[in-house]
One Martini backbone bead per residue (centre of mass of N, CA, C, O) as a GRO file, in nm:
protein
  113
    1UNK     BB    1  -1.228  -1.915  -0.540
    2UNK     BB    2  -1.349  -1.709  -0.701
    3UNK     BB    3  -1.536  -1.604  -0.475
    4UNK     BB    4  -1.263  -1.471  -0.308
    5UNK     BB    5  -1.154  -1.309  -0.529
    6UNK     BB    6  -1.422  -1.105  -0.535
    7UNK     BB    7  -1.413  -1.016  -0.264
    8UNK     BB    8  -1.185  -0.923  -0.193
    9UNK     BB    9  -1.199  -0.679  -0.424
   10UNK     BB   10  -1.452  -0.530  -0.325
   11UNK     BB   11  -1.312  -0.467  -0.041
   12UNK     BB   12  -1.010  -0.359  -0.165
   13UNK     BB   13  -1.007  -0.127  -0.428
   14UNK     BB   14  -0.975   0.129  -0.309
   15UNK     BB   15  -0.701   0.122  -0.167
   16UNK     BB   16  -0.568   0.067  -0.432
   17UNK     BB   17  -0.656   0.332  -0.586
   18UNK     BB   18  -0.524   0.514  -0.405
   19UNK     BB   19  -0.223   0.399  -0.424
   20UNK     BB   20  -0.231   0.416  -0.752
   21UNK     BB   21  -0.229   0.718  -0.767
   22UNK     BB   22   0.012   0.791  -0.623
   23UNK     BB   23   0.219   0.673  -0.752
   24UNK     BB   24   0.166   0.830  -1.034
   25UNK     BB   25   0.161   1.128  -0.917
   26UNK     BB   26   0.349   1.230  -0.747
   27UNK     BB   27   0.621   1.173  -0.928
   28UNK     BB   28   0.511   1.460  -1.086
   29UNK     BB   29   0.684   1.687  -0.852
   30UNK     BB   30   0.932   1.599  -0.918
   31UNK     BB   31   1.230   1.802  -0.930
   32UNK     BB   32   1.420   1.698  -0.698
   33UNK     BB   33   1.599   1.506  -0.464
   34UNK     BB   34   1.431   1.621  -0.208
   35UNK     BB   35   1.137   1.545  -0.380
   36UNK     BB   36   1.194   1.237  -0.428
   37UNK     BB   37   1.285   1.176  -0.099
   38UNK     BB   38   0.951   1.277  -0.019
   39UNK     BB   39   0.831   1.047  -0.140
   40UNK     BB   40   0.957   0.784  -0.122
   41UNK     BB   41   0.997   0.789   0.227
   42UNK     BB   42   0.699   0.940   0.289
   43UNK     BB   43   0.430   0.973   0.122
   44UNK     BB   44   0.414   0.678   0.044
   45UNK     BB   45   0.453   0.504   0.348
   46UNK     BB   46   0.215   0.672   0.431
   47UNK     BB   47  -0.007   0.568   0.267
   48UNK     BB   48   0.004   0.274   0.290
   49UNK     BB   49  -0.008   0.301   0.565
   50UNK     BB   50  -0.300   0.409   0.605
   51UNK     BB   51  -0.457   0.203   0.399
   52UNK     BB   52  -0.376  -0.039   0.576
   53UNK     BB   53  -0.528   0.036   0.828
   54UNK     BB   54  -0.736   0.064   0.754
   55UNK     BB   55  -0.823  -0.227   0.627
   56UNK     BB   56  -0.795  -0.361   0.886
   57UNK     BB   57  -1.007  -0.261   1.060
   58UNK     BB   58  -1.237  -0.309   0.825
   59UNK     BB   59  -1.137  -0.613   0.725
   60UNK     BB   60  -0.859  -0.710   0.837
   61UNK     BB   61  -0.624  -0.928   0.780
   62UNK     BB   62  -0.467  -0.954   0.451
   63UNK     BB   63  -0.191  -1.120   0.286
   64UNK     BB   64  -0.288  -0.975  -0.015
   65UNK     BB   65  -0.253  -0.676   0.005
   66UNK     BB   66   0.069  -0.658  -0.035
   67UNK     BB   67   0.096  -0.744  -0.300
   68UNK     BB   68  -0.054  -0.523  -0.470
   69UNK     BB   69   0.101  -0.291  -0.345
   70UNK     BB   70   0.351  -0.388  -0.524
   71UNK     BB   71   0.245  -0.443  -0.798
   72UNK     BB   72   0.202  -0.146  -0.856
   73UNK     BB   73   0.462  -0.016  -0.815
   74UNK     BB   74   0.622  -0.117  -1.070
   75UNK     BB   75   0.548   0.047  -1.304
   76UNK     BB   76   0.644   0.234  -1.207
   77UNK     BB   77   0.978   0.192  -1.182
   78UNK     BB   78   0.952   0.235  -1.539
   79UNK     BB   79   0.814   0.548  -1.561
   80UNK     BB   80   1.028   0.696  -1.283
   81UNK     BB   81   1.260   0.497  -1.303
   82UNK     BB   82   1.490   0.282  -1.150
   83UNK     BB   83   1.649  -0.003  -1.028
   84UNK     BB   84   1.689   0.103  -0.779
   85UNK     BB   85   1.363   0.113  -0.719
   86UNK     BB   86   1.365  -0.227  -0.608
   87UNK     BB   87   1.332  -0.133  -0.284
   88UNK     BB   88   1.071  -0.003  -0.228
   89UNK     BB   89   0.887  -0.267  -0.234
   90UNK     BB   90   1.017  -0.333   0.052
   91UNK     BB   91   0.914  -0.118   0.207
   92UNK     BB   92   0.616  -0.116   0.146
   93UNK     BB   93   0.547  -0.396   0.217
   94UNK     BB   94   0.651  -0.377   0.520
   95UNK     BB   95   0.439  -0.093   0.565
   96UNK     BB   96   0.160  -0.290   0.479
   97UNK     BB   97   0.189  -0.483   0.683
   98UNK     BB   98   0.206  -0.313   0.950
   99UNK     BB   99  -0.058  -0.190   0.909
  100UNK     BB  100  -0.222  -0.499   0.852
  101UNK     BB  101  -0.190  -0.578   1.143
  102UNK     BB  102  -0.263  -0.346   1.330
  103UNK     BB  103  -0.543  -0.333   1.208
  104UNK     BB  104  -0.618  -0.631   1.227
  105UNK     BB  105  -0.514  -0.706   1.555
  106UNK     BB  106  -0.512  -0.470   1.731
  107UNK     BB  107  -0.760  -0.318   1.674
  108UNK     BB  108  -0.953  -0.510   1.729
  109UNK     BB  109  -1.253  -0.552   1.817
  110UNK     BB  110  -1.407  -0.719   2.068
  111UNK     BB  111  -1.566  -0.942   2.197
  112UNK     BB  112  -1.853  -0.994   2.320
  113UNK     BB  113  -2.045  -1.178   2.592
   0.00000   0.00000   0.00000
């Protein structure tokens, strides 16, 4: 058990760091409500989808992998929002399972017989 969570995290710590520097830096350029739900709405669920979708294609789908960009953006919401920003984990979510369905059932290469 513990060599697949070593595993996991070997083979996803990259897109985790991605995700979680964007959760932290982006939030610091809102600068009024147009800036903030263009962070919250379009560049946070893009960086998700890109990274999920990568992740996805070069790695397979994992289930473990949205819980963690979940989990990542938590303490975001207490450092740069309030209690209604618990909708967006569900949003993340979403389009993280998304990317990593896409990137890893349908975009995966056939195999040769």
């Amino acid at each position: 058990m513990l060599e697949q969570i070593k595993t996991a995290f070997k083979e996803s710590w990259v897109y985790w760091l991605i995700i979680a520097v964007l959760y932290y830096l982006l939030p610091l350029i809102m600068r009024d409500v147009v800036s903030a739900m263009l962070v919250l709405w379009f560049a946070l669920p893009l960086a998700c989808l890109v990274c999920s979708l990568h992740h996805g294609v070069k790695r397979g789908f994992r289930w473990y992998f949205f819980i963690v960009v979940v989990l990542l953006f938590v303490p975001a919401i207490y450092l740069y929002f309030n209690s209604s920003a618990w909708f967006y984990t569900l949003l993340y979510a979403g389009v993280t399972l998304l990317g990593s369905f896409i990137g890893g059932v349908v975009c995966r290469p056939k195999k040769r017989r």
